[in-house]
Structure formats: C-alpha cells, structure tokens
GUKOLVO-723861 format. One record per residue (C-alpha): residue number from 1; residue in three letters; x, y, z. Coordinates in steps of 0.25 Angstrom, whole numbers, plus 5000, padded with zeros to 4 digits. Example, Ala and Ser with C-alpha at 12.3 -4.5 7.8 and 13.67 -1.06 7.14 Angstrom:
BEGIN
<1, 'ALA', <5049, 4982, 5031>> <2, 'SER', <5055, 4996, 5029>> 
END
This chain:
BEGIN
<1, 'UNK', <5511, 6167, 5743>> <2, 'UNK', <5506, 6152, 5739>> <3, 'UNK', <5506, 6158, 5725>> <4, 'UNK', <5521, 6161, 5725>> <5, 'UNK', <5525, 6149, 5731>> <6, 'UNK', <5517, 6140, 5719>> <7, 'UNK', <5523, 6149, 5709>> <8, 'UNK', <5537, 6146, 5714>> <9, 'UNK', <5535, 6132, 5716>> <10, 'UNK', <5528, 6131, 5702>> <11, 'UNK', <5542, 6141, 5698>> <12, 'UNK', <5551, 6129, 5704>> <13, 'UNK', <5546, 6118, 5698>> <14, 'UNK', <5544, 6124, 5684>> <15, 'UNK', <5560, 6127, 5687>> <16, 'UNK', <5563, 6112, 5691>> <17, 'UNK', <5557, 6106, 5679>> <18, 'UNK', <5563, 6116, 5668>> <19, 'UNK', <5578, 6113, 5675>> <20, 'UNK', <5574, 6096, 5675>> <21, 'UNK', <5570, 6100, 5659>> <22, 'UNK', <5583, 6107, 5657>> <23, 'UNK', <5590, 6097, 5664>> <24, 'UNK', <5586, 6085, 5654>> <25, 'UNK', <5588, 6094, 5641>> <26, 'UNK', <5603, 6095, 5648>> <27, 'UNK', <5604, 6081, 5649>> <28, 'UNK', <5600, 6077, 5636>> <29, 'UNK', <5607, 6087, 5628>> <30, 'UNK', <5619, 6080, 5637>> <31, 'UNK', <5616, 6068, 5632>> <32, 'UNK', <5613, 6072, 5620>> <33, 'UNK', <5627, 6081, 5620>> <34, 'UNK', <5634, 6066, 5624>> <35, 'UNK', <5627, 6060, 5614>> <36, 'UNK', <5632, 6069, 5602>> <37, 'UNK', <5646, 6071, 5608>> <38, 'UNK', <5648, 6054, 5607>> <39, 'UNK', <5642, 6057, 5592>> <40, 'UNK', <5652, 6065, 5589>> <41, 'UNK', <5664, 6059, 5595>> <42, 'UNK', <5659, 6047, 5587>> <43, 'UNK', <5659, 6057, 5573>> <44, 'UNK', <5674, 6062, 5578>> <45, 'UNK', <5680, 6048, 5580>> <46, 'UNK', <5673, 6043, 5566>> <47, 'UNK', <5679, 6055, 5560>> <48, 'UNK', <5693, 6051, 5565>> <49, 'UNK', <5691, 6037, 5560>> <50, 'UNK', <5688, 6044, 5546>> <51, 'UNK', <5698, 6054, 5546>> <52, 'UNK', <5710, 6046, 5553>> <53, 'UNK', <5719, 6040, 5543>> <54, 'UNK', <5720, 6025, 5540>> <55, 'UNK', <5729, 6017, 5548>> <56, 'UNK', <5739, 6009, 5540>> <57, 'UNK', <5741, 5993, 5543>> <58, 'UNK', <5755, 5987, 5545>> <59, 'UNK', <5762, 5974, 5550>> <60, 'UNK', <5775, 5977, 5559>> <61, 'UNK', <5788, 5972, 5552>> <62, 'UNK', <5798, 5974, 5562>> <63, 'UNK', <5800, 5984, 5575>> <64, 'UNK', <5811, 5992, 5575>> <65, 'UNK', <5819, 5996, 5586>> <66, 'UNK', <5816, 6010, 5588>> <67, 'UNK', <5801, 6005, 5588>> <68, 'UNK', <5798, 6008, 5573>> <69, 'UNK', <5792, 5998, 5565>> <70, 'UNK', <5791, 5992, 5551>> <71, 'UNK', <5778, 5988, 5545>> <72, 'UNK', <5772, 5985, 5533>> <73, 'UNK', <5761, 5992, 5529>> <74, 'UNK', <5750, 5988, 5522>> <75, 'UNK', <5751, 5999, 5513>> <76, 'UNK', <5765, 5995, 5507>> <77, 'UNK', <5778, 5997, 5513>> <78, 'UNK', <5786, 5993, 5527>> <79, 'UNK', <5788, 6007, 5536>> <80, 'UNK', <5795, 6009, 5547>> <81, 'UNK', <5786, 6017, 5558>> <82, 'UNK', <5783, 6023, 5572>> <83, 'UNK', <5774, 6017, 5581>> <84, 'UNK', <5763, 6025, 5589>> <85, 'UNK', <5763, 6026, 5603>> <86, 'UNK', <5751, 6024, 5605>> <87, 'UNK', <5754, 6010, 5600>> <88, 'UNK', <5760, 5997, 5611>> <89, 'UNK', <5773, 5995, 5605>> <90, 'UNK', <5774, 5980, 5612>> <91, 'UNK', <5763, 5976, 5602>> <92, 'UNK', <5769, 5977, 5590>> <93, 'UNK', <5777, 5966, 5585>> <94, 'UNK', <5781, 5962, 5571>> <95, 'UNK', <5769, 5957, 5562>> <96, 'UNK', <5758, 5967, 5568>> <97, 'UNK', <5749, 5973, 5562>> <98, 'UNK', <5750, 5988, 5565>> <99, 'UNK', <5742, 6001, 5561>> <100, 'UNK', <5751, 6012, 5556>> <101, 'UNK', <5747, 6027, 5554>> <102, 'UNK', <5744, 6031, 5539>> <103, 'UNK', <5752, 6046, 5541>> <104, 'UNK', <5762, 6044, 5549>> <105, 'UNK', <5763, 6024, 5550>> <106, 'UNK', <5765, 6025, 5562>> <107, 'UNK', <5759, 6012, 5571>> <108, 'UNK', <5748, 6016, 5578>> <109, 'UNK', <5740, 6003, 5581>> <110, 'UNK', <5743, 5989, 5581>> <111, 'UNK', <5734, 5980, 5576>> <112, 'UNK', <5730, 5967, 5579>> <113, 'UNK', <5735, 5953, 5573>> <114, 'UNK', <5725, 5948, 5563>> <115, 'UNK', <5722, 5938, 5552>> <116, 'UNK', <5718, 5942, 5538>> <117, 'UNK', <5702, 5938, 5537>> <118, 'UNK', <5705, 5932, 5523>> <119, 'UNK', <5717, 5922, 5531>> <120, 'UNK', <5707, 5919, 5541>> <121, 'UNK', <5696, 5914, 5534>> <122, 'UNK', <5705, 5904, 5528>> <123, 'UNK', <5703, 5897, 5540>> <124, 'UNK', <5693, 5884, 5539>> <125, 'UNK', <5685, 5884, 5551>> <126, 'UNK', <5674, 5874, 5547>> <127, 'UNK', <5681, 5864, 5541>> <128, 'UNK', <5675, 5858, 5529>> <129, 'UNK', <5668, 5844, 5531>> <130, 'UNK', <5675, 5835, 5522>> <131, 'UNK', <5683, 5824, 5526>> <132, 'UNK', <5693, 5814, 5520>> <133, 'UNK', <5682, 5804, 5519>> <134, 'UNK', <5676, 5811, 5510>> <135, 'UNK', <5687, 5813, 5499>> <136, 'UNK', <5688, 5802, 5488>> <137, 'UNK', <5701, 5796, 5482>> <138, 'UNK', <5712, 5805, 5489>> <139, 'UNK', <5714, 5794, 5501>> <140, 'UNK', <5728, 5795, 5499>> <141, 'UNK', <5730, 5811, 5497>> <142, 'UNK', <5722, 5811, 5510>> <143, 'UNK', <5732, 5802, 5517>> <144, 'UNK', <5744, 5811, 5514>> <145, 'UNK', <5737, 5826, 5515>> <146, 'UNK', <5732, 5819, 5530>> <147, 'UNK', <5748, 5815, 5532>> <148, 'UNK', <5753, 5828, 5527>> <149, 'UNK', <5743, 5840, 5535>> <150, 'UNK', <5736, 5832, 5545>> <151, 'UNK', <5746, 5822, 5551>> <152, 'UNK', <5756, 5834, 5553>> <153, 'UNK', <5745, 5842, 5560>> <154, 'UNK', <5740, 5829, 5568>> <155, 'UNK', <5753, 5823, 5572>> <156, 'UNK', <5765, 5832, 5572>> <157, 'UNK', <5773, 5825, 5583>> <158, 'UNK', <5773, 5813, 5573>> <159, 'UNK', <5783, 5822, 5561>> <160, 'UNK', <5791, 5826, 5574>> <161, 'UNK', <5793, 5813, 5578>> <162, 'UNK', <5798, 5809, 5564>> <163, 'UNK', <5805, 5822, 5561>> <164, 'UNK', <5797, 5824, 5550>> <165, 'UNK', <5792, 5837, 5546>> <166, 'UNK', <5778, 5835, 5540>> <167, 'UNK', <5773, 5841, 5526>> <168, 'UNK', <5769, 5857, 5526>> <169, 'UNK', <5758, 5853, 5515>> <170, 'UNK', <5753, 5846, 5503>> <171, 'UNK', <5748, 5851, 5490>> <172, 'UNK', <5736, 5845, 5484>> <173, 'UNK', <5736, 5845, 5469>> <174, 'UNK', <5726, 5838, 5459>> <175, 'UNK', <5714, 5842, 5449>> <176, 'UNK', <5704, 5850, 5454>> <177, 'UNK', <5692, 5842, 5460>> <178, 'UNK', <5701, 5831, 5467>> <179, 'UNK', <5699, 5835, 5481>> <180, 'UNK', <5711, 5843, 5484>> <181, 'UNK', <5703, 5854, 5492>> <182, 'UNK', <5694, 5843, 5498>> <183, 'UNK', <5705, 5835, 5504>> <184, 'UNK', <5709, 5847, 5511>> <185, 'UNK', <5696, 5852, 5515>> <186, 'UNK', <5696, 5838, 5523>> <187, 'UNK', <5710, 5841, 5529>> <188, 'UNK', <5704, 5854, 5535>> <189, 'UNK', <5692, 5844, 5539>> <190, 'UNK', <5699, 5835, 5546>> <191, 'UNK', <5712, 5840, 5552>> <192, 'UNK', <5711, 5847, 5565>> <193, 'UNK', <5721, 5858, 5559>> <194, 'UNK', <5714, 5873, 5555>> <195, 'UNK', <5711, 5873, 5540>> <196, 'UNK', <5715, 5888, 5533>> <197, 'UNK', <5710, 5886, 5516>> <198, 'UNK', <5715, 5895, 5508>> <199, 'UNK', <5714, 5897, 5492>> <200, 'UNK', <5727, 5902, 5487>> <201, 'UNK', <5720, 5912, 5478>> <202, 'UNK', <5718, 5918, 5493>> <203, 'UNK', <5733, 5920, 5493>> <204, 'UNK', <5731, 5927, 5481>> <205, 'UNK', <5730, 5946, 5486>> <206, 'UNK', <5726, 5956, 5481>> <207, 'UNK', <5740, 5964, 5486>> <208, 'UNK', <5754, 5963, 5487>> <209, 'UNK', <5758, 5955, 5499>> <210, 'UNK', <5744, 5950, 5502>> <211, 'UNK', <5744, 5936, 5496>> <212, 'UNK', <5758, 5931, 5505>> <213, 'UNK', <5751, 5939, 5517>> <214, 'UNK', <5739, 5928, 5517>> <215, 'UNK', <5748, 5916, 5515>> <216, 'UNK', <5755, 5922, 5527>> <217, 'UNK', <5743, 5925, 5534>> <218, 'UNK', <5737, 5911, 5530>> <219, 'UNK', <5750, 5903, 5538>> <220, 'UNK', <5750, 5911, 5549>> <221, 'UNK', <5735, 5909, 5551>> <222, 'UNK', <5738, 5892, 5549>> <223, 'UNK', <5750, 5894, 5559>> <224, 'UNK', <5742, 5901, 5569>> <225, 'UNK', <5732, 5889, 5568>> <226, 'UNK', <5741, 5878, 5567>> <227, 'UNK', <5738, 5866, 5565>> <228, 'UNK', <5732, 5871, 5551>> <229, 'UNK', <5731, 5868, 5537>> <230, 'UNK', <5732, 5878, 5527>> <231, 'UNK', <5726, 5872, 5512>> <232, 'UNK', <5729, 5881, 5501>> <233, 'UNK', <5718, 5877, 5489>> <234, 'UNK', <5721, 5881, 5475>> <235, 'UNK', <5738, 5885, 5479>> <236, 'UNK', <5742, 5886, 5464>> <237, 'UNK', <5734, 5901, 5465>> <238, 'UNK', <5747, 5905, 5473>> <239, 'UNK', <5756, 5894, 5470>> <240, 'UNK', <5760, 5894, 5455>> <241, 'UNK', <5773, 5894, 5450>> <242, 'UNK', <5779, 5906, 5450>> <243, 'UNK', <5784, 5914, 5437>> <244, 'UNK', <5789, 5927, 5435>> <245, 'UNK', <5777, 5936, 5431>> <246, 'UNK', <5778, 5951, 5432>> <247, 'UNK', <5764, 5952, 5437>> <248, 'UNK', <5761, 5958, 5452>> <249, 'UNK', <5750, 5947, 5453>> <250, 'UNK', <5758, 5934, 5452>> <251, 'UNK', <5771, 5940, 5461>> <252, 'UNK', <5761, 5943, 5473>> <253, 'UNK', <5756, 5926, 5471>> <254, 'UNK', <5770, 5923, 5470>> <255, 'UNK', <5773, 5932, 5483>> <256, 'UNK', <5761, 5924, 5490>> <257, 'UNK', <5767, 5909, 5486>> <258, 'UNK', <5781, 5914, 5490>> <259, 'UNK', <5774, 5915, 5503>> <260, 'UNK', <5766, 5904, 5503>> <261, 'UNK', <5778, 5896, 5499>> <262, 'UNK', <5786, 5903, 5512>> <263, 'UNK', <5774, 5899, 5521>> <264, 'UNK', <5774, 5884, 5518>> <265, 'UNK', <5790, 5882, 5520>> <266, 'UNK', <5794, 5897, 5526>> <267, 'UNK', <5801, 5900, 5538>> <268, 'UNK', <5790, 5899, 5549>> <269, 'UNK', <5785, 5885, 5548>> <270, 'UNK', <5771, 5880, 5547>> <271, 'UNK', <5769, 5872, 5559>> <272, 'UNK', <5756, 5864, 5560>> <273, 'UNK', <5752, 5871, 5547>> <274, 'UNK', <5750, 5862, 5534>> <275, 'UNK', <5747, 5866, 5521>> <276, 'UNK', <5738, 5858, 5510>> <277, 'UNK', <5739, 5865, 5495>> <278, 'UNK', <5728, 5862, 5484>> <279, 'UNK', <5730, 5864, 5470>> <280, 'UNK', <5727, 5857, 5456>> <281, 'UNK', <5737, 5865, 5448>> <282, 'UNK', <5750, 5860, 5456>> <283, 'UNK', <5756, 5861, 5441>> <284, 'UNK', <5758, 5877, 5442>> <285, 'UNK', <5762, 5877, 5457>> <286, 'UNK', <5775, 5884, 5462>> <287, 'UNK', <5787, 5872, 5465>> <288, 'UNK', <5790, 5879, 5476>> <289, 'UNK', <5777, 5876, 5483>> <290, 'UNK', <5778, 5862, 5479>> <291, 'UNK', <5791, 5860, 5487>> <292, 'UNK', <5792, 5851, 5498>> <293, 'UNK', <5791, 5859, 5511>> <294, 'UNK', <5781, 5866, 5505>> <295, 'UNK', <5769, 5857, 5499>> <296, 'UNK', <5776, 5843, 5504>> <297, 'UNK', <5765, 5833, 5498>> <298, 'UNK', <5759, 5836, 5484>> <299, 'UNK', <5746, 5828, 5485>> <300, 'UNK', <5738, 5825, 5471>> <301, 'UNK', <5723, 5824, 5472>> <302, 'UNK', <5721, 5817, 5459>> <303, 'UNK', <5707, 5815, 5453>> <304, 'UNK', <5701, 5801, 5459>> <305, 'UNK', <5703, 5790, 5452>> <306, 'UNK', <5691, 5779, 5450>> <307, 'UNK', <5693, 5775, 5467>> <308, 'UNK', <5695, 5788, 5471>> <309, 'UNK', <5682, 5792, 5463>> <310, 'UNK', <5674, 5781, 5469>> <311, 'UNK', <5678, 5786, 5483>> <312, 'UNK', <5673, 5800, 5479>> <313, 'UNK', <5659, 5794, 5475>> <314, 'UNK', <5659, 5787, 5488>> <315, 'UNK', <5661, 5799, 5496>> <316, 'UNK', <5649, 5807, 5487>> <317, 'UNK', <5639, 5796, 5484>> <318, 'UNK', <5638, 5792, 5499>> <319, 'UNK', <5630, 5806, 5502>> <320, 'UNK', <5623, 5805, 5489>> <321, 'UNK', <5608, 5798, 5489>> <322, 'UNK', <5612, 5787, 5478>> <323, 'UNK', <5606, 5773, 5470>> <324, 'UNK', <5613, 5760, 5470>> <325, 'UNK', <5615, 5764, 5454>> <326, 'UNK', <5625, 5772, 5457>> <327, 'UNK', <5638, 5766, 5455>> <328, 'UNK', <5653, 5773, 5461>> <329, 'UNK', <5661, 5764, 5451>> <330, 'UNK', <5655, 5768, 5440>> <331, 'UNK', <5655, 5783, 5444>> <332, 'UNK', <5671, 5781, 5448>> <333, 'UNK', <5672, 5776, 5434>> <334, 'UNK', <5666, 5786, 5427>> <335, 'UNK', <5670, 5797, 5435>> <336, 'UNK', <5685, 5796, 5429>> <337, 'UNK', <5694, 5809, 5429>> <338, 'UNK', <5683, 5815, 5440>> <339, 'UNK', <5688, 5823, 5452>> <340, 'UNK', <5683, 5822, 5465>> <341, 'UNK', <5674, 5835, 5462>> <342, 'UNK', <5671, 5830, 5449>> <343, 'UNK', <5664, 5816, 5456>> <344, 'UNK', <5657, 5824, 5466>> <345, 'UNK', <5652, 5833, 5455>> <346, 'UNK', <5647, 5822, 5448>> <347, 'UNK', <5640, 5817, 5461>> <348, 'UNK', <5633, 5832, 5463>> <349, 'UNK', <5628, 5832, 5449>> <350, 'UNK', <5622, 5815, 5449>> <351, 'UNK', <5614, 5822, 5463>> <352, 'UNK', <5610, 5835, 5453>> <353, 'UNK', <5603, 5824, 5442>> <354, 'UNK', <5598, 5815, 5454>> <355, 'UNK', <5590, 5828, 5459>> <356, 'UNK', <5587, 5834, 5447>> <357, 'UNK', <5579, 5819, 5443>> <358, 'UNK', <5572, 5821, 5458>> <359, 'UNK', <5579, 5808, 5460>> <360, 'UNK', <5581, 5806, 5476>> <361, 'UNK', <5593, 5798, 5473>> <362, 'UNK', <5606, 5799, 5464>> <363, 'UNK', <5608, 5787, 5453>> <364, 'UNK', <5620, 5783, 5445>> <365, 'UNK', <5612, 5788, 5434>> <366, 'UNK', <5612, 5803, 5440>> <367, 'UNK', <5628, 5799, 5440>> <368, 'UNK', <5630, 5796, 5427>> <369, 'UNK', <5621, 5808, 5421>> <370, 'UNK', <5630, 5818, 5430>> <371, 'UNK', <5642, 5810, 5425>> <372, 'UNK', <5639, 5816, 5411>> <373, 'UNK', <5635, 5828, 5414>> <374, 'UNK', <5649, 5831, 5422>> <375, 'UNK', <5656, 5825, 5410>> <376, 'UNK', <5647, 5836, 5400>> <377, 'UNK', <5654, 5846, 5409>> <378, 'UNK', <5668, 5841, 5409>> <379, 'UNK', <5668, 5840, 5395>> <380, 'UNK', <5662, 5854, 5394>> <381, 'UNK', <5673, 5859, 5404>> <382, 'UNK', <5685, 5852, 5396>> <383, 'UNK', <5679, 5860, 5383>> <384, 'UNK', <5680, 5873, 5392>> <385, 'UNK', <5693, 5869, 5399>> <386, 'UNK', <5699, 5867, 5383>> <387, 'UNK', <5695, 5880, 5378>> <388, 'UNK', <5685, 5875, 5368>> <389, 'UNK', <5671, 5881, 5363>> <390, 'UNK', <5657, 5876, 5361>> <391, 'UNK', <5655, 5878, 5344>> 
END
C-alpha cells in the first residue's frame, strides 16, 4: 500500500513540474510571438513609407468660397483643389505651407511656418570685434553711416518730432581695400540692432523664382527682428544695369533686383529696418537702385590720403612689438596710392621679415624691405592686369 502511495506521489510531482515546464515555453514563445509581431508591424509601416507616393509642397494663394483653394505648387503651376477632411479647416490661411497628394492634390496636411536654413544663417549672432576706433581715415564716412542707420534705430521719436522721415539706406562705393566691409562689420558691432550679412551672389538660384523668394524671405526675417540691419556686400552681382539679353540667366537676376528694388521702397514698409549696400563698381549699377527712396546717401570710401594713412598705421603698429626707428611719417609718405588693406598688408609682411631674421622686434628697416617687396608685386600685378607676358 506505501508502494502505491510513493508511486503516486512521485506520478504527481513528475506531473507538476512537466506543466511548470510547459508553462514557461508558453510564456516565451509569447513573448517571443510579441516580439516578432512588433517586428513586423515595424516592416509594414516601412513598407508603407516606401511604397506610399510623395506628397507635393504648396503655399495657399487664396481660399475660395466653396472651401477650394489656390496654391502654388512647387512643381509648377497654380491648382485649384480639395481639401481633406482629415485636415482643421480654421488653420489654413493665405501663405501656408500645405502638403498636397500627388494622385489626386488634394491638401491633406498642413505644415508648419518655417524659414529657409540658407536665410537664417545670414543672421550675425556673434558680432564681429571691430570697432570704430580701430578704422583709420573715414572719420567723416563714420559720422554720416552713424546719422543714417544708427540714429533712426536709437532715436526715432527725434524724426517724429521733426516730421522727417529718415533715410532707408546708404550705399558704400570705393576701391577695393578701403574699408567699406569693415566699416560695416563695426555697425553690426556696435549697434544694438540684429545684423543679417548677405552676399548678393547669394540672391543669385539655381531655379526659376528662387532668387526673389530669398530677397523676400531675407526682409521678412529683418522685419520679424526689427530693429535690424540688413548689408548687402558686393550688391553689383544683382544690381547691374539691366539690357535686354535673350538669356534665361540674366532675366531671373533681373527678376531678383525687381524685387529687391520692390522690397526697399514697396508697398509694405520697412519700419525699424535699414539697409547699408557695398560695392566698388558703382559705375555699372541699375539707376533705379540709386534713386532717392531707395539708397538715400551714396558714401565714397576713398583710398586714405597721407592723414588717413598715418591714423591706419597708428591703429596697427600699437599691437605690433616695434623700435624707435620706426617712423609713421615716412611710412605715410611712401605708402602713396595704398589702401587700407594694402597698409595692413604691408605691416604683416615687415612682422614675416622680423621673424624670419629671429628678430624679437620689428624695425623700420623690416618696413622698408616689405615696402619693395609689395611694390615687386604690384608691379608684377599690373603686368597681368594689362594682358602682357614674360619674354
């Protein structure tokens, strides 16, 4: 009798551990189901992405009364289309960037507002460390770009009190070299307005429409951050006369001055915006940005003469390690026709001699070896620049 009762107890317990056995290989071939069944969901909703047609980008136009719209797509022209139920109908408003569906454009999403990565950079958020201290022989053209952008933007109350309406911006024109992108890098120093650069070259797309987009874009960004400076370096890229040519190329840089042109002196104003132009070929520049209401004040930065020089050795020999032999007058005086790049060029090259020597200290002799050197160069320059050859 003890027999049977051991062999059924040893029957039951032999029983109770092949059920706990069997009940863990259920449970991981559950989790292991779970597991493959989030896999393949995974691979079904990547398929969908892949095998889902691209959505179309499009900007609304106008909302029509039967709750069409008119956008412009991306890919060419204005359609009239249906809007997807799916989508809040409040939301949309003119300007918005939409999504539409290839097959059948209707708006199925609307996108957010953005800006264009390439306007956005433009913004100067370190401002460069130059002063107007340290700019030689322009006291005057200081004076007046200070009158024109940072008075306007400092005291505004003082043009209403006058019932004046200050100037939208200045051009500055001169040989290359003089300072004219210097003068406005310490504008964007030391003005309390945001600084957006911009090279007009930058103006200058790849695609039809693109190049008047950015000019749009760049405004509406100076706006949105009002007060701000907007400086346009090298402006003839975009701004030369206009002539009839036949060429798709030149029509699309005429269509982004036109709108350049219409942003300066259009129909929504600039508020606390100025604009400061540079450029050393103001010879080839459309009249129509030259206007007054447009570029009021045409500022010339000249190369210096013998005083301006002096003041530009000043500002550069005071952070150079130099002997009592050197003499400013006598670089001033043969430094004749040099810009201000030119005289800080001259100054590098004097420092190159000095080390080269393994002198700790920079003479006028250093100077005046430099001086021919830089003059070898020109001369070998104007050779070039005249089309002659070497025999």
């Amino acid at each position: 009798m003890s027999d049977e009762l051991d062999l059924s107890r040893d029957t039951s317990v032999s029983d109770e551990h092949t059920i706990r056995i069997l009940e863990e290989k259920i449970r991981a071939m559950q989790i292991e189901t779970e597991s493959l069944r989030k896999e393949l969901n995974y691979y079904k909703s990547e398929m969908e992405k892949l095998l889902s047609p691209p959505l179309i980008e499009a900007v609304v136009l106008d909302v029509l009364e039967d709750g069409r719209l008119i956008v412009k797509s991306t890919s060419g022209p204005n359609l009239v289309v249906n809007v997807s139920d799916n989508v809040d109908f409040s939301s949309i408003k003119v300007g918005k960037y939409v999504a539409l569906n290839q097959r059948g454009s209707a708006v199925v999403e609307v996108l957010r507002d953005r800006e264009d990565p390439l306007v956005r950079s433009m913004e100067v958020i370190e401002r460069p460390n130059v002063k107007y201290s340290e700019i030689g022989g322009l006291d005057q053209q200081i004076q007046e770009v200070r009158e024109v952008i940072e008075l306007p933007l400092k005291k505004p109350d003082l043009f209403k009190e006058l019932g004046i309406i200050p100037p939208k911006g200045i051009l500055l024109y001169g040989p290359p070299g003089t300072g004219k992108t210097m003068l406005a890098k310490a504008v964007a120093s030391e003005s309390n307005a945001s600084f957006i650069h911009v090279v007009a070259s930058e103006f200058a797309q790849k695609f039809v429409g693109e190049g008047a987009r950015v000019v749009r874009d760049v405004f509406e960004l100076a706006r949105k951050k009002a007060p701000s400076i907007v400086f346009i370096d090298e402006i003839d890229a975009i701004g030369a006369k206009r002539i009839d040519l036949g060429t798709s190329g030149e029509r699309e840089v005429q269509r982004t001055l036109m709108q350049l042109l219409a942003e300066i002196d259009g129909f929504q104003p600039l508020d606390n915006v100025k604009i400061i132009a540079a450029t050393n070929r103001i010879d080839i520049l459309d009249p129509a940005l030259l206007r007054p209401g447009r570029f009021d004040r045409l500022i010339e930065i000249p190369l210096p003469n013998i005083e301006g020089r002096k003041q530009i050795l000043k500002i550069y020999l005071q952070k150079m390690k130099i002997d009592a032999s050197v003499n400013i007058d006598e670089l001033a005086l043969i430094t004749e026709g040099f810009s201000g790049a030119d005289v800080k060029n001259l100054c590098t090259e004097a420092g190159y001699i000095a080390i080269r020597e393994d002198s700790k200290i920079i003479k006028m002799a250093h100077f005046r070896l430099a001086m021919e050197r830089l003059r070898t160069k020109k001369l070998s320059k104007d050779v070039i620049d005249r089309g002659e050859k070497y025999v």
